[in-house]
C-alpha positions as CSV (number, residue, x, y, z in Angstrom):
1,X,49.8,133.0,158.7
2,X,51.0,129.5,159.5
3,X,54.3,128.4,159.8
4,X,55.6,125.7,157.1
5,X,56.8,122.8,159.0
6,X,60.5,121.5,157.4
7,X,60.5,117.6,156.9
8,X,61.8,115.7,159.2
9,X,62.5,112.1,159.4
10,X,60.8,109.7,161.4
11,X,63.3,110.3,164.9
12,X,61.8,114.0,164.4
13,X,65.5,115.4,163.3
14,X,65.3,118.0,160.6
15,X,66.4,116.5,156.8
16,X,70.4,117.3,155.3
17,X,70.1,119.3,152.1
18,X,70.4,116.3,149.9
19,X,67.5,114.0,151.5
20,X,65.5,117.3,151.8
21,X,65.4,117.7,148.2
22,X,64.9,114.0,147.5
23,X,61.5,114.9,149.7
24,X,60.0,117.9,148.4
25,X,61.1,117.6,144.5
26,X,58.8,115.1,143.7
27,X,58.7,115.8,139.9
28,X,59.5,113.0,137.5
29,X,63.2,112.9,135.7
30,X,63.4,115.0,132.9
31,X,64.3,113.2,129.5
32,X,67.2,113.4,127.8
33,X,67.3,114.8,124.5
34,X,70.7,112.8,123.6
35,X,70.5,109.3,122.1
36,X,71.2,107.0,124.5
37,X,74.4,105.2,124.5
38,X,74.7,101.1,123.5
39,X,75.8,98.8,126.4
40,X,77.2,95.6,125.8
41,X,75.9,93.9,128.8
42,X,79.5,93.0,129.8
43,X,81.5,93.9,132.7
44,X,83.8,96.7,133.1
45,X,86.8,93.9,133.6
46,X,85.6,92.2,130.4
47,X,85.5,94.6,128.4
48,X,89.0,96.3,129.6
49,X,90.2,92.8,129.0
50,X,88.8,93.0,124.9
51,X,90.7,96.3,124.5
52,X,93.7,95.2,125.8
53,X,93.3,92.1,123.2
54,X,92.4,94.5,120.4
55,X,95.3,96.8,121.2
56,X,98.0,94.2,121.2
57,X,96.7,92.6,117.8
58,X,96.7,96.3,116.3
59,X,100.3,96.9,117.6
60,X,101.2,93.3,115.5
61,X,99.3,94.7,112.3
62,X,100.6,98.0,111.9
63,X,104.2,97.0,113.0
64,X,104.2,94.7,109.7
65,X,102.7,97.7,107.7
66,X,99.8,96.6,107.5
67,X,97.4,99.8,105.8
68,X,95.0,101.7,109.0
69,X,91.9,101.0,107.2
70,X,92.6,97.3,107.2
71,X,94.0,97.0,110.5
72,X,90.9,99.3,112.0
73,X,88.1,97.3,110.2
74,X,89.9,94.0,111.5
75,X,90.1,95.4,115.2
76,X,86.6,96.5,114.7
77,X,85.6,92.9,113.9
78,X,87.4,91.5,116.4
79,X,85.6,93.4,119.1
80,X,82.3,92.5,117.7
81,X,83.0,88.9,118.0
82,X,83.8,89.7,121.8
83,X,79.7,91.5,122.5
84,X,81.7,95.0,121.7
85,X,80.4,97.1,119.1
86,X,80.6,100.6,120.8
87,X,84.3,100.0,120.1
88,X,86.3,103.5,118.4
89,X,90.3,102.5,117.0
90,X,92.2,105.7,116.8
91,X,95.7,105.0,115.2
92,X,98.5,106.9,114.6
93,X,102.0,106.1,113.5
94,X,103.3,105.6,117.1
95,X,100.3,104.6,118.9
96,X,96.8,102.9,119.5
97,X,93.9,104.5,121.0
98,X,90.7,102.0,121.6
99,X,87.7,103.2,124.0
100,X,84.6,101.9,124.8
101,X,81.1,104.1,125.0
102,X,79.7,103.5,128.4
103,X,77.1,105.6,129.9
104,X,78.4,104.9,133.2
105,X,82.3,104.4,133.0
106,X,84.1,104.9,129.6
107,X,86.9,102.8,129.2
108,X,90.1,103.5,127.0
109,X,93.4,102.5,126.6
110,X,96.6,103.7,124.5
111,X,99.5,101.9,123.5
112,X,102.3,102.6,121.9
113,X,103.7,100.9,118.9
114,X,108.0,101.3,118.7
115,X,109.5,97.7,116.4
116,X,108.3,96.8,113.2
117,X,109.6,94.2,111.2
118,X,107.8,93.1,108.0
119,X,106.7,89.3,109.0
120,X,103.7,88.5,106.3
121,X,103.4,84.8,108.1
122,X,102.8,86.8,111.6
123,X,100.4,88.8,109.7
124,X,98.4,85.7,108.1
125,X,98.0,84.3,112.0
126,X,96.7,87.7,112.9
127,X,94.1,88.0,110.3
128,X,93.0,84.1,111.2
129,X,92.9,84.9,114.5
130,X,90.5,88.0,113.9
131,X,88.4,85.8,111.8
132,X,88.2,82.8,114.3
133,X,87.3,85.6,116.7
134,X,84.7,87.0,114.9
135,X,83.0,83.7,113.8
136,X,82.4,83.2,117.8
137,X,85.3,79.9,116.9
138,X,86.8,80.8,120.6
139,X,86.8,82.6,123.4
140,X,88.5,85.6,125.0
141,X,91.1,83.7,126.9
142,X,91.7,81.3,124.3
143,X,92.1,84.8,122.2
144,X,94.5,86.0,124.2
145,X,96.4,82.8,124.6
146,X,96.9,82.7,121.0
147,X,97.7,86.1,120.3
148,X,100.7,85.5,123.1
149,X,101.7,82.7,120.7
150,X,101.9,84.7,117.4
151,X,103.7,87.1,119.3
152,X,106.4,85.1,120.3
153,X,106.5,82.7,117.5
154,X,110.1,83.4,116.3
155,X,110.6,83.6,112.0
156,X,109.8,81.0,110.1
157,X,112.9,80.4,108.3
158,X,116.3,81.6,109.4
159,X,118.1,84.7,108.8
160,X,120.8,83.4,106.2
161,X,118.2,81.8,104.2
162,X,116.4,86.2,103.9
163,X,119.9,86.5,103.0
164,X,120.4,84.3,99.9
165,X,116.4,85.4,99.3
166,X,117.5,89.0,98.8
167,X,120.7,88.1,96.4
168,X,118.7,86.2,94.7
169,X,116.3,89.0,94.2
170,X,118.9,91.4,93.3
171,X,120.0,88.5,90.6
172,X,116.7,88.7,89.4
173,X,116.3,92.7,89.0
174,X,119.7,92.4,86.8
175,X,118.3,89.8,84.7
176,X,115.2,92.1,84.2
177,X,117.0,94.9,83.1
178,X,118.6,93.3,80.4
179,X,122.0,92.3,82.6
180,X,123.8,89.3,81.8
181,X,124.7,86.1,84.0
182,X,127.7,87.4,85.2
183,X,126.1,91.2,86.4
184,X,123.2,89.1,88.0
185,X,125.9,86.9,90.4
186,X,128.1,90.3,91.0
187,X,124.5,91.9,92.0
188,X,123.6,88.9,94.4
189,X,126.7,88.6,96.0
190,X,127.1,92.5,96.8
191,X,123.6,92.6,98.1
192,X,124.1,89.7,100.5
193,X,127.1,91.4,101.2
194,X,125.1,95.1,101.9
195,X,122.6,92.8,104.1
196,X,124.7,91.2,106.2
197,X,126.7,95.0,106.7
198,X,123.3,96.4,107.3
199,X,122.4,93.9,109.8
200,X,125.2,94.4,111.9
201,X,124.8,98.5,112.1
202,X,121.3,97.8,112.7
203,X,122.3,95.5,116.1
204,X,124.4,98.4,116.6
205,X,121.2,100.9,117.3
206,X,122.2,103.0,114.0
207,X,119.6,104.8,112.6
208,X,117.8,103.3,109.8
209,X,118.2,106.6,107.1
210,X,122.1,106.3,107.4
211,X,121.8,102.4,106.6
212,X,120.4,103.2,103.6
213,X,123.0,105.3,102.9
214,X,125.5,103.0,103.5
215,X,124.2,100.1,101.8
216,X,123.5,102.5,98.1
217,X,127.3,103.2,99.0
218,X,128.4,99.8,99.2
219,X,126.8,98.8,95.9
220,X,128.0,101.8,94.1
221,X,131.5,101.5,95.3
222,X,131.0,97.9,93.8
223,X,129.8,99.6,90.8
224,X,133.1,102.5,90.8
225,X,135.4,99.4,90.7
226,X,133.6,97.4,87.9
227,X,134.1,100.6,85.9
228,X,137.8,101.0,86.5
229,X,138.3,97.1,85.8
230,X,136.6,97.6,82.7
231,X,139.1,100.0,81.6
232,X,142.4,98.7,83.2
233,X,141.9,95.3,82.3
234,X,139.2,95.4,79.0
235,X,136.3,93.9,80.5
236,X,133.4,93.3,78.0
237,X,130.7,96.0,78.6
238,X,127.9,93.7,77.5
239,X,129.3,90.7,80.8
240,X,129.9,93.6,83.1
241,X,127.1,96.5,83.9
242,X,128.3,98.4,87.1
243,X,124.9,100.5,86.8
244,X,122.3,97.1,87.0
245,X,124.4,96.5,89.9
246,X,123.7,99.7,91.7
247,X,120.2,99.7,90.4
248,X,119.5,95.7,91.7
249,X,120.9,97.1,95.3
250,X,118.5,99.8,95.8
251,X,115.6,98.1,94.0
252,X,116.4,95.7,97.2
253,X,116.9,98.9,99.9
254,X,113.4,100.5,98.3
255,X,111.3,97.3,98.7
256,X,111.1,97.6,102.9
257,X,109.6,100.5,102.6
258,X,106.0,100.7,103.3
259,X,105.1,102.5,99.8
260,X,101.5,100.8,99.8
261,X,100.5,101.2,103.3
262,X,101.1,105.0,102.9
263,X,98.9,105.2,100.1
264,X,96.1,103.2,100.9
265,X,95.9,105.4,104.5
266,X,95.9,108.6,102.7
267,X,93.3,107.2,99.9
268,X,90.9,105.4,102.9
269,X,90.9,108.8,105.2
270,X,93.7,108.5,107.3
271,X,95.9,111.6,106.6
272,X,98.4,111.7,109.2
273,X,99.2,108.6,109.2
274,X,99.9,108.7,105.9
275,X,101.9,112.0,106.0
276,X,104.1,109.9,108.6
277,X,104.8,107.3,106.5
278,X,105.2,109.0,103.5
279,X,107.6,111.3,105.0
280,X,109.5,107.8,106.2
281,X,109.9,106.6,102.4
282,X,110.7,110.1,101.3
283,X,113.3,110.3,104.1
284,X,115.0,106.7,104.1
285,X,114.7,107.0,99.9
286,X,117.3,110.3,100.3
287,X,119.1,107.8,102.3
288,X,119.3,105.8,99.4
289,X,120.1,108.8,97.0
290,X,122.8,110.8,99.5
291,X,124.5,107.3,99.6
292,X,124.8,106.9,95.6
293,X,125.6,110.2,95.0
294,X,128.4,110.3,98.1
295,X,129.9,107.4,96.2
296,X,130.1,108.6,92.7
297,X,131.4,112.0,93.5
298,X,134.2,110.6,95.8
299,X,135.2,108.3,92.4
300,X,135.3,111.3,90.2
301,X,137.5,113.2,92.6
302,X,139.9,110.0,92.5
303,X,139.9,110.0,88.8
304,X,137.8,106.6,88.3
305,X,135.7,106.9,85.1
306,X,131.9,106.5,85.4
307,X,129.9,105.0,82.6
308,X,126.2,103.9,82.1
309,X,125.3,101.1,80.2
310,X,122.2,101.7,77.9
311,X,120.2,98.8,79.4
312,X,117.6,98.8,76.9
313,X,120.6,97.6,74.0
314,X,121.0,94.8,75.8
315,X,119.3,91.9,74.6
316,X,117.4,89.6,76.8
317,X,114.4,87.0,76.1
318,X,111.1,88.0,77.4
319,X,110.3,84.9,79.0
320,X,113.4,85.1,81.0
321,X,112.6,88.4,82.0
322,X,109.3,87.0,83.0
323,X,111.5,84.5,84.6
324,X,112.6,87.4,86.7
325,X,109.9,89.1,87.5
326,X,108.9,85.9,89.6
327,X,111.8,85.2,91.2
328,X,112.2,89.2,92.4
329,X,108.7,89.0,93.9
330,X,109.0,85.5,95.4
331,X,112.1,86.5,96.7
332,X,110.7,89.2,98.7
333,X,107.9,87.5,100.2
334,X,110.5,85.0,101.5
335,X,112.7,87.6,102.8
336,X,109.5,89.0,104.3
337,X,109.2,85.5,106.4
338,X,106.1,84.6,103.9
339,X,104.2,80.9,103.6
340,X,105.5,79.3,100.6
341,X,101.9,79.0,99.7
342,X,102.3,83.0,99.6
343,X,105.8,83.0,98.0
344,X,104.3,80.9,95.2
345,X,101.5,83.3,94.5
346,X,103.6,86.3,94.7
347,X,105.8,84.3,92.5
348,X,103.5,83.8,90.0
349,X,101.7,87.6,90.3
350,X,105.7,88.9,90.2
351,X,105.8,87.0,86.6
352,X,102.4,88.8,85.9
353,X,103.2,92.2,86.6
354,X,107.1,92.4,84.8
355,X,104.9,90.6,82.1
356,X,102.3,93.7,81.9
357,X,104.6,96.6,82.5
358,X,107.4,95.4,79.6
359,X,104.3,94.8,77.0
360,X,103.1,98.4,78.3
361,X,106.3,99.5,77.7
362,X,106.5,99.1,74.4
363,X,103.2,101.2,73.5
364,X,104.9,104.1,74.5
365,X,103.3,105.5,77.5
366,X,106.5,105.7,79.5
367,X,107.2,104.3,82.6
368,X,105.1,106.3,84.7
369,X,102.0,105.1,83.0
370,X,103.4,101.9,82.1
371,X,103.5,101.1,86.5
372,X,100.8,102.8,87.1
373,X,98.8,99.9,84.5
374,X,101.2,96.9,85.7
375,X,100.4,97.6,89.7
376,X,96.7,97.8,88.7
377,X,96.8,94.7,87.5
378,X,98.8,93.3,90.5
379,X,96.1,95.4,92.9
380,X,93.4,93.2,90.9
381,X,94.7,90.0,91.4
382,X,95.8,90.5,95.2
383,X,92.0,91.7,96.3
384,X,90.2,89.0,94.8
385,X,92.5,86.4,94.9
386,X,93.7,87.0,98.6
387,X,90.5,85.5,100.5
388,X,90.3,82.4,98.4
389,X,94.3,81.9,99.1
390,X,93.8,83.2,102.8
391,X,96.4,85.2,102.1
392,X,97.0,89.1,103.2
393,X,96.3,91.1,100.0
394,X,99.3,93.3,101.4
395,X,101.6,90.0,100.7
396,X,100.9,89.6,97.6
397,X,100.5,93.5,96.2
398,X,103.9,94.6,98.2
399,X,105.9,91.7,96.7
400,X,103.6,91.4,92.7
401,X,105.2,95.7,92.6
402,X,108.6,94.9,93.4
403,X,109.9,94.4,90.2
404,X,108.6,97.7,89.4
405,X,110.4,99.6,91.7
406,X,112.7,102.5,89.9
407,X,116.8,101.3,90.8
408,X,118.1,102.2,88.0
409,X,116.2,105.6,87.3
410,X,117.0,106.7,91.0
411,X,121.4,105.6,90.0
412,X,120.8,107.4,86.7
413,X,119.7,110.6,88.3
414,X,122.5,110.9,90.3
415,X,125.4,109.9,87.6
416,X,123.7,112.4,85.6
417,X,124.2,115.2,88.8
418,X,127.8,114.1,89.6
419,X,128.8,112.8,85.9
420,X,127.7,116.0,84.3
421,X,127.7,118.6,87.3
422,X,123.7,119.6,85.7
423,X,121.3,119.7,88.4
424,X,118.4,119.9,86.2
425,X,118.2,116.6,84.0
426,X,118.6,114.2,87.5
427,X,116.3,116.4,89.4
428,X,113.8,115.5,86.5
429,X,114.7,112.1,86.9
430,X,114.7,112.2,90.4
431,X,110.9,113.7,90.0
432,X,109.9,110.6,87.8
433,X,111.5,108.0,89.9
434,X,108.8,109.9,92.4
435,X,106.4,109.5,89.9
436,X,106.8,105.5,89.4
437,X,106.6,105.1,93.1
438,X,103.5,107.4,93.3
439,X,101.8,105.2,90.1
440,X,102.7,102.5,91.6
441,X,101.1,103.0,94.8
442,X,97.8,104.6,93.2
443,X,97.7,101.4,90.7
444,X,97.6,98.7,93.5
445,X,95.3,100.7,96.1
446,X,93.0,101.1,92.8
447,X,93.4,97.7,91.8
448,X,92.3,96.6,95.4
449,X,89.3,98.3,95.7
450,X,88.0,97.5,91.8
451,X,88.6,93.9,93.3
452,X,86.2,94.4,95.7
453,X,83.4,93.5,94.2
454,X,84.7,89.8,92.8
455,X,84.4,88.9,97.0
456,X,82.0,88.3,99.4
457,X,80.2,91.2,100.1
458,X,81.9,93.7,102.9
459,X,81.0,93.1,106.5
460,X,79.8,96.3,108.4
461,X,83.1,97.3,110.1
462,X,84.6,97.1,106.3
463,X,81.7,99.5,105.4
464,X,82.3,101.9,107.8
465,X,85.5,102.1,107.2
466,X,85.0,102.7,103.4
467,X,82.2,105.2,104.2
468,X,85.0,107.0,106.6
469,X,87.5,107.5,103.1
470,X,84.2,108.6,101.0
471,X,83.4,111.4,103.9
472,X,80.1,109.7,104.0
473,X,78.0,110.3,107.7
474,X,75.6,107.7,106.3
């Protein structure tokens, strides 16, 4: 039998294993059975360079509150203006995952997300910027120029004018709950007062939970010594209302927290960031409740009376309450470092909303359902109004519901706890306070996506986000 000769190459030296095998298996590449994986035709350096772009917008987006499904279609879109559509946006309540598909070298980067501060004129640049992005309007380095000036753009207006913006939305709650002149300047002037305490225990590095504590505490204190005035000295219970003081306070506390976002993630898919953020509001909202209830118990121990005034006796015009309405919601978006374009809207869909949920009101469904109708309305007119106004529909729905939020029930609960020493009754009222926010939340995500169809039809990246809250693989 003959010998097999091994290859060689052409000096006559025998082949390593590797080359040997490139010689002798001559049989064609076997097909993968996998779909191949898109390429953008970009370079690895490009395309690190559009995550890092996508990242750092995402981190501005969600530090405002901004709701995941928005802020993942819009990083979505913003890649695909950049040649990017194998993009996938993983977010979380602390961080940003973005990758790109690459059959050669995957690419993905995290970052973390620590500050947020609700800015709604930071948020408008954003969402321009995503659009100018995706309309092919500029390119990556004049993206990313840009992006470094929203970033560091400073507030539009300064920080004593969110001051007098939050008195006089606290002025306005009173005013909507029936309170007179006199209880709406007492209101204004203790919540600029809780704002400017809060602001300097916040420089401080104090946790956020125990500044809500502190500032329900300041306003109910406020509250104990309107109630011992009133019956040392005779002061008229129709000009004084300690409780629409309390209630104006926390109706100002409640409003910064990111109620919507929470329930728009859970509703489009997203459940843990929505557990996160719901378990924020829950905790800062005990805050709140821990700081009233401190308060009131430490006054019945020193013998101060407690009263609450049935608001709903007092008598005052609907269209000043209307009145109200606007103001409480325009005052937010300015505190929230709005446009005035914005302001004015919210403004007007504030008047709206206090409009709907006090002629609700008096069909008797109670205020559960009574919210639940009013933010649907606001949820309405912020998705199909916010495009034409190029304005973030989270502006306008977070500000048009802020009249709506439940003060007083939340002060009422816990008088009726320390007044009475009966659990039961302010538990229950605790549980409908928790029902009003929950309507509330449900009516404007609702609202929003029954809007949907009065704009222009959804780009892909919208779709797919909307497919993700369905459970659709389609």
């Amino acid at each position: 039998m003959g010998s097999s000769r091994k290859p060689v190459d052409r000096n006559g030296r025998p082949l390593r294993d590797r080359a040997r095998r490139a010689v002798v298996d001559t049989s064609p590449p076997s097909v993968p059975f996998a779909v191949p994986r898109t390429q953008s035709g970009l370079t690895a350096e490009v395309e690190r360079s559009v995550l890092d772009l996508v990242l750092r917008a995402g981190e501005a987006m969600i530090t405002t509150g901004t709701p995941v499904a928005d802020t993942t279609a819009a990083l979505l879109r913003m890649a695909a203006g950049f040649g990017v559509t194998s993009c996938q946006i993983d977010i979380t309540f602390t961080s940003i995952t973005a990758s790109i598909d690459r059959d050669d070298d995957p690419i993905t980067k995290v970052r973390v997300i620590n500050m947020r501060t609700a800015d709604y004129s930071r948020l408008s640049d954003l969402f321009e910027l995503v659009d100018s992005a995706h309309k092919g309007q500029i390119d990556l380095s004049q993206a990313h120029r840009r992006l470094d000036k929203i970033v560091a753009k400073p507030h539009p207006y300064r920080r004593w004018v969110v001051t007098l913006a939050l008195g006089g939305m606290a002025a306005g709650v009173a005013i909507l709950l029936n309170g007179s002149w006199l209880v709406a300047l007492i209101a204004a002037v203790t919540t600029m007062l809780v704002d400017r305490t809060l602001r300097w225990l916040r420089n401080k590095g104090l946790p956020y939970m125990f500044q809500q504590a502190i500032g329900a505490g300041i306003a109910t204190g406020v509250a104990l010594f309107l109630n011992w005035g009133r019956d040392q000295f005779g002061w008229s219970f129709e000009f004084v209302t300690p409780s629409l003081v309390v209630a104006a306070g926390i109706v100002v506390l409640l409003a910064g927290l990111s109620l919507v976002g929470a329930a728009e993630d859970a509703i489009s898919g997203f459940p843990l960031t929505a557990a996160a953020r719901s378990y924020e509001v829950l905790l800062y909202t005990i805050g709140i409740v821990v700081g009233v209830g401190f308060v009131l118990d430490l006054g019945g121990r020193m013998g101060i009376p407690l009263h609450v005034t049935d608001h709903s006796m007092l008598a005052t015009p609907f269209a000043v309450q209307l009145v109200a309405g606007g103001v409480i919601a325009g005052a937010w978006g300015l505190a929230s470092y709005s446009r005035p374009r914005t302001v004015a809207v919210a403004a007007g869909v504030g008047v709206l909303s206090a409009g709907s949920f006090l002629l609700v009101g008096k069909l008797g469904l109670g205020p559960v359902g009574s919210s639940f109708l009013a933010a649907l309305v606001v949820g309405l007119v912020a998705g199909s109004a916010a495009e034409r106004l190029g304005t973030p529909a989270l502006a306008i729905s977070v500000c048009g519901i802020t009249p709506l939020l439940p003060g007083l029930l939340i002060y009422q609960a816990m008088f009726s706890m320390v007044d009475a020493n009966d659990f039961v009754p302010g538990v229950t009222m605790l549980f409908s306070a928790l029902g009003v926010g929950l309507a509330l939340a449900a009516g404007v995500t609702l609202g929003e996506f029954m809007a949907t169809p009065l704009r222009s039809e959804m780009d892909r990246w919208e779709r797919r986000v909307r497919h993700r809250a369905r459970g659709s693989r389609t």
